[in-house]
C-alpha positions in Angstrom: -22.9 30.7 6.4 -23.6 27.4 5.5 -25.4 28.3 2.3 -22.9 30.1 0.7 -19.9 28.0 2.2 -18.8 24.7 0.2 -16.7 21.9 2.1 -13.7 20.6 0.1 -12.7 17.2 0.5 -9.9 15.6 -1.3 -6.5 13.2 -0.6 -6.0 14.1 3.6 -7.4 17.8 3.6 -10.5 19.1 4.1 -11.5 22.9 3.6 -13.7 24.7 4.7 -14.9 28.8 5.5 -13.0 29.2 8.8 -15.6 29.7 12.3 -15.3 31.8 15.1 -14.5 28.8 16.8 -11.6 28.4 14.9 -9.7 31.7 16.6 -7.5 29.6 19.1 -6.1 27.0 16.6 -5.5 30.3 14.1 -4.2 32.3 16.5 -1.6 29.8 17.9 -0.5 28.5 14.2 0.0 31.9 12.7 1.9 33.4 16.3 4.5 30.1 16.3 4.5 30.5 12.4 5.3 34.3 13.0 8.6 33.7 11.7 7.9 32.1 8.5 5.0 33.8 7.0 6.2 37.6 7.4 8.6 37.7 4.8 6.1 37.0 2.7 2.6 38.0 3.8 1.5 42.3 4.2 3.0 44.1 6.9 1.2 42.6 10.0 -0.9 45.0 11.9 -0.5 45.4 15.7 -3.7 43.4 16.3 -2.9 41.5 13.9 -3.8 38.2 15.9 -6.2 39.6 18.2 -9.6 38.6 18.7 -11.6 41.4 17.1 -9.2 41.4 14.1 -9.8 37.5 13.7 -13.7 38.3 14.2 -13.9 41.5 10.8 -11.9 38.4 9.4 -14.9 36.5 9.7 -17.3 39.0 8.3 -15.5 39.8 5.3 -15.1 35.8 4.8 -18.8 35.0 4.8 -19.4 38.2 2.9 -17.5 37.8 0.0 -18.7 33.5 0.0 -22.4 35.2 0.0 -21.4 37.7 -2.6 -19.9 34.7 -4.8 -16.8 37.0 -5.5 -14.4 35.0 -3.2 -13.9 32.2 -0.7 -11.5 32.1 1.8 -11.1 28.1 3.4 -8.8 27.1 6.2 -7.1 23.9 5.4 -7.2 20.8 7.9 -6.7 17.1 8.0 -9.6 14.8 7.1 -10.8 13.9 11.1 -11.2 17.9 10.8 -8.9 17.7 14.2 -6.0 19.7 13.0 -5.0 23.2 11.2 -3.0 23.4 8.6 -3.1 27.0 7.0 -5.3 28.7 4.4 -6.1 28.9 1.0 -8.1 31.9 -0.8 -10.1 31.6 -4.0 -10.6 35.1 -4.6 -11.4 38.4 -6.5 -13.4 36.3 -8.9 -14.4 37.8 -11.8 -17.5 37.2 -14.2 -18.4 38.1 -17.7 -15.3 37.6 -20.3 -13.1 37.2 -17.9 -14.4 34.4 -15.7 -10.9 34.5 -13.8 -9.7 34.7 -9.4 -6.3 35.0 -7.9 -4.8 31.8 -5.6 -3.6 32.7 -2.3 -2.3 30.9 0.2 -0.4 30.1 3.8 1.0 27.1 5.7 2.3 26.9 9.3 5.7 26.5 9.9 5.1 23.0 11.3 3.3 22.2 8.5 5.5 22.8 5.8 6.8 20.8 3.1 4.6 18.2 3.5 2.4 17.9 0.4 -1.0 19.0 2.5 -1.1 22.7 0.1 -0.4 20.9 -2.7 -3.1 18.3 -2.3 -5.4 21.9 -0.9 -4.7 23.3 -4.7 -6.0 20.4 -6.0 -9.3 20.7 -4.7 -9.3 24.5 -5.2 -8.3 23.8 -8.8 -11.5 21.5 -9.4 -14.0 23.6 -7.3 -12.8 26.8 -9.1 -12.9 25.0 -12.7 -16.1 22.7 -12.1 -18.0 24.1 -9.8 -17.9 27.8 -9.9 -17.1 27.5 -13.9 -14.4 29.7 -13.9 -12.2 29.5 -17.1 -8.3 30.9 -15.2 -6.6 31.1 -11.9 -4.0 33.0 -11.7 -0.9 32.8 -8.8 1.8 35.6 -7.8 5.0 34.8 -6.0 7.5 36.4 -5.3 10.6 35.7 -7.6 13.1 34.6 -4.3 9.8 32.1 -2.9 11.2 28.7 -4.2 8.9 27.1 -2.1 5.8 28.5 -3.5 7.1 28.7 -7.4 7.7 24.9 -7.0 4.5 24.5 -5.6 2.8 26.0 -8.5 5.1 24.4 -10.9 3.9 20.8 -9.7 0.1 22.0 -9.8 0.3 22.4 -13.2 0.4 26.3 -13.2 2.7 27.9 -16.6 4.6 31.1 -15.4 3.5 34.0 -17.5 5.8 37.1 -16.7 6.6 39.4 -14.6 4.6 41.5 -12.4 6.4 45.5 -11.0 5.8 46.7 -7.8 2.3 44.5 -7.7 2.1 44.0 -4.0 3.3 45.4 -0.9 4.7 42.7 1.3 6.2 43.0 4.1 6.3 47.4 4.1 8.2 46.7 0.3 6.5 47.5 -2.9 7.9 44.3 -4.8 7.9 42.6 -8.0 6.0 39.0 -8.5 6.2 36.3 -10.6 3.0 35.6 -12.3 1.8 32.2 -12.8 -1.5 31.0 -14.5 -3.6 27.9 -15.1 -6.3 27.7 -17.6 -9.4 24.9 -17.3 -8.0 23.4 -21.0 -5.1 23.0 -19.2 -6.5 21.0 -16.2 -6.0 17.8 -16.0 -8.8 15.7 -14.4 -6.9 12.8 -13.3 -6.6 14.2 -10.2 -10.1 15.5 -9.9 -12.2 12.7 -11.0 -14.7 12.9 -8.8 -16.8 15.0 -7.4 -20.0 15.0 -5.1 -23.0 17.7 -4.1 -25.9 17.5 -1.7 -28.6 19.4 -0.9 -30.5 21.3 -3.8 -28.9 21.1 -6.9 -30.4 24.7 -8.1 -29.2 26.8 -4.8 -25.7 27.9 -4.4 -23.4 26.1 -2.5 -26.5 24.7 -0.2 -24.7 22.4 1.7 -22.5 21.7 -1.2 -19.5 18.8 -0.2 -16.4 19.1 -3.6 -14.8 15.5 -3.3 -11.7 14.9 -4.8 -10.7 11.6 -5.3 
């Protein structure tokens, strides 16, 4: 995993591809968290927290990071000690469109306290600088304040409106479509970054510093 999987490092958070050691802290965030994240996350499945679910989540993680055509991270504090909740770089796209799709989560406890904001940011320069992608796009649904403010403050330009895109909670409903394009990005709050190991693998042992 560790060729494929970048560590993101930036103002408090660190990200990285989540471990199988990592089941307990996930499983107790999302089940207290329960609460806050279905009203705007898929219908949950019956295992939905359940070991061998968390374990396919694995597999398909360190698939697509292998693949280069997404990268899931779970989002801690900088001593590495504590969850936070999850961010998703994914469906990326190559040729003319050079584009992915932000997705993200934050337990309850967590909330409202600037740790997915400061997550973006690193996503937003590993996306732009490091995997040379040219657009990210964000949906939201148009009742999520939380998550259009969120957006909003990362620099993202809402773009229209999107019918019946995703199913959340059993409910076919609309999103909001936001957008940020690498002109766009500023690099005042991505002025740094750092990579180790050999410079012509992928991701070997890569560390994105944001600074």
């Amino acid at each position: 995993m560790g060729s494929s999987a970048p560590v993101l490092t930036g103002d408090g958070v660190l990200l990285r591809l989540p471990r199988h050691t990592d089941f307990p802290a996930w499983r107790n965030l999302r089940e207290e968290s329960r609460d806050f994240l279905r009203p705007w996350e898929p219908m949950w499945t019956l295992d939905e927290l359940s070991w061998p679910a968390y374990r396919r989540r694995i597999r398909r993680y360190n698939q697509e990071a292998r693949e280069g055509s997404g990268y899931s991270f779970f989002i801690f504090d900088a001593a590495e000690t504590t969850l936070f909740g999850g961010v998703t770089v994914g469906h990326i796209r190559r040729g003319v469109a050079q584009s992915c799709t932000l997705g993200y989560w934050m337990g309850e406890r967590h909330a409202g306290q600037g740790h997915m904001r400061r997550a973006v940011e690193a996503v937003k320069l590993f996306a732009f600088d490091i995997e040379g992608l040219h657009r990210i796009e964000a949906a939201c649904l148009p009742r999520n304040e939380r998550s259009i403010r969120l957006l909003e403050s990362c620099g993202f330009s809402h773009e229209g409106h999107l019918r019946g895109y995703l199913k959340i909670a059993g409910r076919w409903e609309d999103h909001c479509l936001y957008a940020l394009l690498a002109e766009q990005w500023s690099r005042s709050t991505a002025s740094a970054v750092t990579q180790t190991g050999d410079p012509t693998s992928r991701h070997q042992g890569d560390r994105v510093s944001v600074s």
